[in-house]
Structure formats: C-alpha cells, structure tokens
C-alpha positions in Angstrom: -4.1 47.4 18.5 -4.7 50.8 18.4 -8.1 52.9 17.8 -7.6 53.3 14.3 -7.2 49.9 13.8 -10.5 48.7 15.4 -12.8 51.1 13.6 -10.7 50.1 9.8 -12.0 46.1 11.1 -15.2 47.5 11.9 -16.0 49.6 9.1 -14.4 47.3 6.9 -16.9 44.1 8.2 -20.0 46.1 8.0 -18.7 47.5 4.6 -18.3 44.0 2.9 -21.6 42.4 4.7 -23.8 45.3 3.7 -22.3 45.1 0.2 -23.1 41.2 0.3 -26.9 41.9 1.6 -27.1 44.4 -1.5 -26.8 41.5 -4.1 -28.6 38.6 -1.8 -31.4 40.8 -0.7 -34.6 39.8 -1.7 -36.4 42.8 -1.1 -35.2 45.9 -3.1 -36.2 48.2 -1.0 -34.2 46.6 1.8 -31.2 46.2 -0.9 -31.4 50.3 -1.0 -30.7 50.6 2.6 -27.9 48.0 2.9 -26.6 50.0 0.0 -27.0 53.4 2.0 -24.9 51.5 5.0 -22.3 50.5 2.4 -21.4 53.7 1.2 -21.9 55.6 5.0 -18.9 53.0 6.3 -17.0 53.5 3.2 -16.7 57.4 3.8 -15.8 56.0 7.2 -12.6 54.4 5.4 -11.7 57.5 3.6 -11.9 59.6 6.8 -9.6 57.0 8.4 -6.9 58.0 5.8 -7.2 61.4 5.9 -9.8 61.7 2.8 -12.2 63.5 4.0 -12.8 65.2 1.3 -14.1 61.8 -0.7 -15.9 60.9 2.7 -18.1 64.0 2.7 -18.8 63.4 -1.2 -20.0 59.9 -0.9 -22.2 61.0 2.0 -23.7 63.8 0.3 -23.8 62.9 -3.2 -24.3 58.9 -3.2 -26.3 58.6 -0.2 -28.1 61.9 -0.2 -28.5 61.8 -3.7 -28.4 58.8 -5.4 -29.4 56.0 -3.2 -32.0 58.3 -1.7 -33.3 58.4 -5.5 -33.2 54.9 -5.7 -35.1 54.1 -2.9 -37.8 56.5 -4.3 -38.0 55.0 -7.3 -38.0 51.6 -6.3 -41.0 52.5 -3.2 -43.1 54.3 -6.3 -42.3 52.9 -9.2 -44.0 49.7 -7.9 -42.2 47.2 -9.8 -43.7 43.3 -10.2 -40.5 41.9 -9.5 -42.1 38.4 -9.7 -42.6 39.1 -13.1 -39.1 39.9 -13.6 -37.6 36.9 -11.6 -39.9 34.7 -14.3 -36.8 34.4 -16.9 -34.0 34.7 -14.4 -33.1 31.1 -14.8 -32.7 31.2 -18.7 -29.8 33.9 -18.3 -28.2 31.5 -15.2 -25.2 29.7 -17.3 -24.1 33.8 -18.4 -24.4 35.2 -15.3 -22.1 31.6 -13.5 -19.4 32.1 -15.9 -19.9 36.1 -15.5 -19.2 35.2 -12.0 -16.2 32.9 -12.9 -14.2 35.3 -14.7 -14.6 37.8 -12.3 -13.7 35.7 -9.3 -10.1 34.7 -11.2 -9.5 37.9 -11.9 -9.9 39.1 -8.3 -7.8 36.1 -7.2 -5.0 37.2 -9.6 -5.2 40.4 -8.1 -5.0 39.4 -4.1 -2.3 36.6 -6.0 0.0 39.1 -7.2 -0.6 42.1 -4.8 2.3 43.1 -2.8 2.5 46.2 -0.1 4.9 48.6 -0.8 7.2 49.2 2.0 7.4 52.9 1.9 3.4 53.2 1.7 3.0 53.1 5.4 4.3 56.3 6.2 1.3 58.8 7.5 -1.1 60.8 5.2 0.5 63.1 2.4 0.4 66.8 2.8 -2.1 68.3 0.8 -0.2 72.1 1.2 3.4 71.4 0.5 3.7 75.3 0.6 3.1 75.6 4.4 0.1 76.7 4.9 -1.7 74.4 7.6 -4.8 73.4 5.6 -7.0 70.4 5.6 -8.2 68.6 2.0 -11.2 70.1 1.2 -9.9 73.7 2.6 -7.2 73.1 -0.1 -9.5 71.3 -3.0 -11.7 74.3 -2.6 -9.3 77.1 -2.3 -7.7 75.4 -5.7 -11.6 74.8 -7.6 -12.9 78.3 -6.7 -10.1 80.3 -7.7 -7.8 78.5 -10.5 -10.9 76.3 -12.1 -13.8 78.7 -11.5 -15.1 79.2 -15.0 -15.0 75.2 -15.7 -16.5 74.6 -12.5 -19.5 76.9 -13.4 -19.7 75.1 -17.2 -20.0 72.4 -15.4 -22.5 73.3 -13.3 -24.4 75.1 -16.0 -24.4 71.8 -18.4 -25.8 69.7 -15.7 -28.4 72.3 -15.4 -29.0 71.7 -19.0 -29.3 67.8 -18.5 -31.7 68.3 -16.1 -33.9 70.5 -17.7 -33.6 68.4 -20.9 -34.4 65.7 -18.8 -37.8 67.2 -17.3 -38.9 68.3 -20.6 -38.3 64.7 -22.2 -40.1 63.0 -19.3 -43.5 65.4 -19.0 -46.5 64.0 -20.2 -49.5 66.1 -19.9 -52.9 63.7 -19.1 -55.9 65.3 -21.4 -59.0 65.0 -18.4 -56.1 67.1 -15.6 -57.0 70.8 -15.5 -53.8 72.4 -15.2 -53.4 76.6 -14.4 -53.0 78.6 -17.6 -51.6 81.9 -16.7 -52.2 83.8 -20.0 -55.6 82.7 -20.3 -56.0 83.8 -16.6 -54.5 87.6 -17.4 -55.8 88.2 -21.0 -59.8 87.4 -20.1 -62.2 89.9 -20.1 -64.7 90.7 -17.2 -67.9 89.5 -19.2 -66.0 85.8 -19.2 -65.7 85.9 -15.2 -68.9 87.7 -14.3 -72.6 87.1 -14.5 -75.0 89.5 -13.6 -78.1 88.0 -12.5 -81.2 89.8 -11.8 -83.3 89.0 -8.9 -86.8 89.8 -8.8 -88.1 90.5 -5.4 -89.2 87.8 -3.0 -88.1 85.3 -5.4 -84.3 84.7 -4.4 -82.2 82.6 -6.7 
C-alpha cells in the first residue's frame, strides 16, 4: 500500500466520523468543531488528487470563514436549546421517512455505481499549452486577466450585501451615548467652556 493510500483511509475515516459527530453531537458548540475537522480532512482529499486549489478554498473560506462564524454565533447567541428540543418528537415520523428516502437513494447510488476504467490514470494537466504550472497558478493567471471585470462585480456586489446587511441589522438602544461627530465640530466655545470666578480664599 503506498503513502497515498494510507492518508486517503485516514483522511477518509476521520472525514466520515467527524461528519457523523456533527449530526449526533449534543453540544453545538462541540458540533462546530467536528464540523471544522470535517472540512480540514476533506481539503486533505482534494490535495491528494491534485486539487489544491479547492483544498486551500475550503480551508480558508469554510473553516476560516464560515464555521468560525458559526461557532461565534452559536458561543454568543446563547441559544436555550432545551427549549428547542421541547417539540422535536412531534416532527419525528417526517424527519424517519426524510431519512428513508434518502438512505434508498444513496443505496441506488453505491447499487448502480461503476468505476470507469480509464479514470485511474494520474491527475489531468491543468496547462495543456506547456507551461509547467500548478492549479491555482493557472485558475489565477485565467481569473485575473480574462475574468477581471466580473471578478471585481463580483466582489463589489458582495460588498453591497454586506453593507445592506449591517444597515438592516443595527439597532441603536435610546439610554447608549454614541459619538456624534457634527455635533462635536459645529459647537461653539460658550457650549464647552465655563468660566467660573473664584473669590479669594474661598476655592471652588
């Protein structure tokens, strides 16, 4: 068995128990981090086949980002989850034959999958013109140069979202002083100052 080999079983056993300690998990928070060790050995798997483009984005995006996001929310949010577990047993009889269907369509699929002979064969060349470049060299020398000004929409509509998104969210509490700048530039010296005259040997 070659190297390769061992770490596909190895990433592939800690993939599929982490995913299962996702969904059995009582505590969210630990749910989060079996979800972080998912998606680190699944970038493993891309790497093994010569992905690493999709192994650095699930790294940076889903478990830098994402997950990471979750886990805050989860830790501040403080969520009863007593409270929600209350009515879990009324939505039971859905969520079996949910589970059902899914399972026969995941044995149809092992049922009728079939390797194709001519799959086996090493990884494909991401620079059929020559040039000795790796995956992301190439995805970026192709994103920067032939997609630039759809890459910066993009960019400039998730920008957008976000900003929608902090403006929709902000709630201003009435008893918070907050710092307001034009009040702060426009007032007059008689609003800041007080004279106050002492007489002597009286002090304040």
């Amino acid at each position: 068995m070659s190297v390769a080999a061992v770490f596909f079983y190895l990433f592939a056993f800690v993939l599929v128990a982490s995913a299962f300690m996702v969904i059995s998990s009582r505590n969210p928070v630990q749910s989060v981090l079996f979800l972080i060790l998912a998606f680190v050995n699944a970038a493993g798997l891309f790497i093994l086949i010569g992905a690493e483009f999709l192994g650095l984005i699930l790294v940076v995006v889903y478990v830098g980002a994402v997950a990471v996001l979750f886990l805050f929310v989860v830790m501040m949010l403080d969520v009863d989850f007593v409270e929600l577990r209350q009515g879990f047993l009324q939505y039971m009889p859905i969520g079996v034959i949910v589970g059902l269907i899914f399972l026969s369509e995941l044995a149809l699929v092992v049922g009728a999958w079939v390797m194709a002979p001519n799959a086996v064969g090493g990884t494909p060349n991401p620079n059929p013109g020559g040039e000795n470049l790796t995956n992301v060299e190439a995805i970026g020398r192709v994103l920067y140069t032939d997609y630039i000004y759809f890459f910066q929409a993009a960019g400039f509509v998730l920008l957008v979202a976000m900003i929608g998104a902090i403006v929709l969210t902000l709630r201003h509490k009435p008893n918070v002083k907050r710092q307001n700048i034009t009040a702060q530039v426009t007032r007059k010296p008689e609003e800041t100052l007080e004279v106050v005259k002492v007489r002597p040997g009286q002090g304040l």
